[in-house]
N, C-alpha and C positions, 0 to 999 in steps of 0.2 A: 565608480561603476560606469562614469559616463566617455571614460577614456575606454574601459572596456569595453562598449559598446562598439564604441568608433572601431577599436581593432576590430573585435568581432565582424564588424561590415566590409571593413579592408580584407579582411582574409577570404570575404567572399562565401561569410555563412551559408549554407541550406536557406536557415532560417534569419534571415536579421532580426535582431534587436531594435527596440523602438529605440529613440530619441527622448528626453525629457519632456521636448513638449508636447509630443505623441502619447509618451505615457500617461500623461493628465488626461489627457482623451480615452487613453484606453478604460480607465481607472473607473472615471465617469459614470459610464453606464450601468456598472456594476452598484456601486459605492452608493449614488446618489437617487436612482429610482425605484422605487417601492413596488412598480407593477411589470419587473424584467420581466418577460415573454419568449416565448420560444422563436417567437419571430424577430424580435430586436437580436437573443443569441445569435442567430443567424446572420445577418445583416452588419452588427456592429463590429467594426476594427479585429475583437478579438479574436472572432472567428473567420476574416475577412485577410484583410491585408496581411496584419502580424503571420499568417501560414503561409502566406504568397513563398513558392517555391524559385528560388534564382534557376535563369541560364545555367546550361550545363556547363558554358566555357567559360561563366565566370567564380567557377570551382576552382580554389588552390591546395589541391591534396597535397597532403605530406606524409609519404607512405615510409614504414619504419619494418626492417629487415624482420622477418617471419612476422610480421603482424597485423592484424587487420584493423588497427586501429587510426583515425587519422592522423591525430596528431596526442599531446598528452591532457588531461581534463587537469585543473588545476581549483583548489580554491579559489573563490570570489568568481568566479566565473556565470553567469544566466542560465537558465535551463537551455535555452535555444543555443548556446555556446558547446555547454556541455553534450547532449543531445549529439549536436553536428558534429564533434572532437571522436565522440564515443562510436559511432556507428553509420554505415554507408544506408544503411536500408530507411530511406523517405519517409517510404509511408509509418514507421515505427516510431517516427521523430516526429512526424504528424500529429499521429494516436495520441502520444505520448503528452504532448502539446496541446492536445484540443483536452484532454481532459486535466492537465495543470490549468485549465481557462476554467473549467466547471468545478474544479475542487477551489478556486478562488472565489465564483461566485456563491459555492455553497455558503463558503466560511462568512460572507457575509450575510446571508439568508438566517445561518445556526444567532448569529451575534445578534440580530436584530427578531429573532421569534419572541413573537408574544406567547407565553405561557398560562395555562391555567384548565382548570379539572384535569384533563386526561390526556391532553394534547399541549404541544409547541409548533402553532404554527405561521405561516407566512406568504405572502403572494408570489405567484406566478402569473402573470397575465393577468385576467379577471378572476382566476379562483385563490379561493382562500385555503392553501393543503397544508396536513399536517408535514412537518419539515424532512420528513423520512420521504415521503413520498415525493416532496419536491428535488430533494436532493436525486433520487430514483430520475423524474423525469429530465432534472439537466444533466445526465450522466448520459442517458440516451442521444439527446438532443447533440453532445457534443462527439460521443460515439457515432451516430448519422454524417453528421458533418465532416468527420474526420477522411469520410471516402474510403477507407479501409478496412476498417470491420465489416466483417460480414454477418457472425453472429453476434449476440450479446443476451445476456441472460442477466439478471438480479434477480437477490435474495427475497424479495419483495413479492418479486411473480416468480417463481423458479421453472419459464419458457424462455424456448428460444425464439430471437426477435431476428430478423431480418433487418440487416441497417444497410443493407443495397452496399457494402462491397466487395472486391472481390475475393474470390477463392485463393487462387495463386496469388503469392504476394499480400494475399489479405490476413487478419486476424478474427481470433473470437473470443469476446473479453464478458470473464465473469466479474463480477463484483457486492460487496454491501454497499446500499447508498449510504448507509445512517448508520454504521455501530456503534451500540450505546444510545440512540434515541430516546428510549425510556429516564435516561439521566440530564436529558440537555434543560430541563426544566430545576433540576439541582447546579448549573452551572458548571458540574464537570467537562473534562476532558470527553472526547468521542470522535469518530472520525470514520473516512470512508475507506473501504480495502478493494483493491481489481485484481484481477491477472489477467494475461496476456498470453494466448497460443497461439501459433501458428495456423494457418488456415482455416478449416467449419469444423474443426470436433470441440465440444468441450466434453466429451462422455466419451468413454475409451482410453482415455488419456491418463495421464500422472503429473504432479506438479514437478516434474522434473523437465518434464518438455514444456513449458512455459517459458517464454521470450522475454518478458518483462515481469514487472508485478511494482506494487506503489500502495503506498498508504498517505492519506490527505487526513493533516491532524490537526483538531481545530481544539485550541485551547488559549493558556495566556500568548503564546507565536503560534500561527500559523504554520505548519509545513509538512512538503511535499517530497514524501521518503521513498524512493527508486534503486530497484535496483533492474542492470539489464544481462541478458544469458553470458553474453562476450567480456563485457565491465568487469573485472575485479571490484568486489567490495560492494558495501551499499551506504547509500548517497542522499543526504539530508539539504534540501532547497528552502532556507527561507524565503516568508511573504515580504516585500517590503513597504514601507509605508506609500513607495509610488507605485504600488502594482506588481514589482517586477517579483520574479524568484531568482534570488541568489545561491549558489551553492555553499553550503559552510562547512558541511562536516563529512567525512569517508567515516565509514568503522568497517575494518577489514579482518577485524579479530576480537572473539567474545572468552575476556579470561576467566577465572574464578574469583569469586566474589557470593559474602555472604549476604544476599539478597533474595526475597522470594515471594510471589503473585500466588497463590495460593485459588484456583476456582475452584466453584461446586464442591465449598464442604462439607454440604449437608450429606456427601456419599461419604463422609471418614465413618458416617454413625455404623453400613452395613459392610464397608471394604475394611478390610482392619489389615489390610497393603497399605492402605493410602493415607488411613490414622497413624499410621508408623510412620509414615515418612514425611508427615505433618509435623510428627513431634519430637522426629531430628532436626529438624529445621527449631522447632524452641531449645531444644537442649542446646542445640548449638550455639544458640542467642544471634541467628540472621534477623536480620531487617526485614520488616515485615513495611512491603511495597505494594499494596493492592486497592487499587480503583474501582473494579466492578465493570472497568471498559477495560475490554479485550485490547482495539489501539493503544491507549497510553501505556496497560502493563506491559504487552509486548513490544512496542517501541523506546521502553525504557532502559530495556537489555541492552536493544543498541545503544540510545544516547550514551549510556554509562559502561558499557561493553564486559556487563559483569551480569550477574544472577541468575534466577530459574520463573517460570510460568508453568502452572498445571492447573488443565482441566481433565479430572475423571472422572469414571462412570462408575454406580454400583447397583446390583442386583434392583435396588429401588429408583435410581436416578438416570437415565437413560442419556446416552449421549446426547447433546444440541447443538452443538458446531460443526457445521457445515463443511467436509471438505472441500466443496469444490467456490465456493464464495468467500470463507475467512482463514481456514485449516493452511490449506495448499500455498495461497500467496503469503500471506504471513510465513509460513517454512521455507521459501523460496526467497522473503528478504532476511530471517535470521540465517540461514545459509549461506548466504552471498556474503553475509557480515562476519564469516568464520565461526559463527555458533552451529546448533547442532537441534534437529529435531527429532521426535517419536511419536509412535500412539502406544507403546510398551515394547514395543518387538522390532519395526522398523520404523524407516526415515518415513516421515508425513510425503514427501517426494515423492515415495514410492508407490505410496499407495496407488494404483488403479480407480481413476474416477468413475461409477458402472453406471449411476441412475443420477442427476442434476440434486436430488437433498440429499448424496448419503451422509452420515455424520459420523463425528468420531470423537475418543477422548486426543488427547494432546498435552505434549511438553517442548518447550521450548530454552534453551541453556547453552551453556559453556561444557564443553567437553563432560568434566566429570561431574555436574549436575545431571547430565542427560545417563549414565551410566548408573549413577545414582538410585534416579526412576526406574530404570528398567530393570535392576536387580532389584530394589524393593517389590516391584508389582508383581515381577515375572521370575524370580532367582539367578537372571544370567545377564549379561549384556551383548548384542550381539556388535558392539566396537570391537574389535578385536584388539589383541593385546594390554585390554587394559585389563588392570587389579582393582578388587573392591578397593569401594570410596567411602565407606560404612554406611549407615539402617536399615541393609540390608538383611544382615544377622538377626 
């Protein structure tokens, strides 16, 4: 990594790379203090130097016939490497960057909560917050900093916040601080989800116009899963023990595979769609992969590049997922990864976000899993050309 780095600098990154002995410093303030503060985020390295933006002239593009890419992202590569390889737009390698700092400091905040009755929680400064909400405030704190969002909004408060930047050229970033909070006291998997639009709308909009989107997964590794609008593929960063995030994995394609995340079954009792198609999934004898965390199931598709996720709704169980906070970026990284989403009828993508909570059911999969769903729920698929995939009948 540390020859990487070196190139990395030589080529005259956006963003350079620390140094080894740099990174102990960066690591530091995270790692070792118990009372981080919104003021030391600010102040210290991570949010400080490591963004420092290079001279223009000491930019070595390497432009590639019809492409807008700079050069090729490769394994082992730093986020700051890939980032600068991937795309010309600053401020988006910025964003993108300042909140790979706040999803590191979460995963250390999640690692070290104290648990017990009804809360997991952890310091900020001088308060002592439950860990959802701390993760809440350093997602802001680094969204402020980043100088280019302009809005932002959490699941938390579902308003919009002014983070002072701008319009043109800026973004407005939804996200969950903490999904899965309720579990982090059982030691499971949980993690945080964003997305990324262009300028000040996050309402009116669709996850199809989303520029980015990222999931920060704190479990036995840490990592930081991206995907960006122009990138092919979606793109897995781990933590490493010095701090840094390394790139390890593409997944560019979600095949078939008997695997299945199964949510909200208590609606099989009055949808007897969705009890049917529960119990082609047993007949069939799939693996039964379910967490109870929205992150791990659905970031297991990708790791593994195979299986299904359903959460539905019935007459008694009303939707709870959030388009425009967990629905939409989550569909926007199984997408990028060659899988396929729905809420029965069309792409989560598609949807129209009208009001900051609407909610919706959800499936996420491989081509004929997602076909699957939507002739069991609905009797038809709107993929075109495909043939039943059976329980449907």
């Amino acid at each position: 990594m540390e020859s990487a780095s070196i190139t990395c600098c030589a080529r005259g990154a956006l963003l350079p790379t620390a140094s080894s002995q740099h990174t102990t410093a960066l690591a530091s303030p995270l790692s070792n203090s118990p009372s981080f503060s919104s003021r030391s985020l600010k102040s210290c390295l991570l949010f400080g130097e490591s963004l420092r933006i290079m001279p223009k002239s000491s930019l070595k593009v390497s432009k590639t016939k019809n492409s807008s890419l700079l050069t090729k992202c490769e394994i082992g590569d730093s986020l700051e490497e890939f980032l600068t390889k991937s795309t010309k737009d600053k401020g988006l390698i910025r964003l993108m960057t300042c909140m790979g700092e706040a999803i590191r400091t979460i995963a250390f905040k999640v690692r070290t909560a104290s648990c017990g009755g009804t809360a997991c929680v952890n310091s900020f400064g001088d308060e002592q917050l439950a860990v959802d909400m701390l993760a809440d405030k350093l997602l802001f704190e680094a969204l402020e900093y980043s100088h280019f969002c302009k809005y932002a909004c959490s699941e938390e408060v579902p308003e919009l916040q002014d983070m002072g930047g701008p319009v043109e050229g800026g973004f407005s970033v939804a996200f969950d601080p903490l999904d899965g909070s309720s579990i982090v006291d059982t030691n499971f998997t949980v993690g945080t989800i964003f997305g990324v639009w262009p300028g000040d709308k996050l309402t009116g909009v669709t996850g199809a116009s989303q520029v980015a989107a990222a999931m920060g997964i704190y479990g036995p590794r840490t990592t930081y899963v991206l995907a960006l609008k122009d990138v092919p593929g979606t793109h897995e960063f781990l933590l490493l023990d010095e701090g840094k995030w390394q790139h390890v994995k593409d997944t560019t394609e979600i095949g078939e595979g008997k695997m299945f995340s199964p949510g909200n079954l208590r609606a099989t009792y009055d949808n007897p769609d969705y009890d049917k198609l529960i119990n082609y999934y047993v007949k069939e004898k799939y693996t039964l992969r379910y967490t109870g965390g929205m992150v791990p199931d659905v970031n297991q598709i990708i790791v593994k590049e195979k299986g299904v996720f359903t959460n539905v709704i019935s007459p008694t169980t009303k939707a709870k997922l959030r388009l425009l906070f967990e629905v939409a970026p989550l569909g926007f990284l199984i997408e990028k990864a060659g899988g396929f989403s729905s809420d029965g009828k069309q792409s989560v993508l598609d949807k129209e976000i009208i009001n900051l909570d609407d909610r919706t059911q959800v499936a996420y999969g491989s081509k004929n899993e997602i076909i699957r769903f939507e002739e069991t729920l609905y009797g038809s698929s709107r993929l075109k050309g495909a043939v039943p995939v059976g329980a449907a009948a």
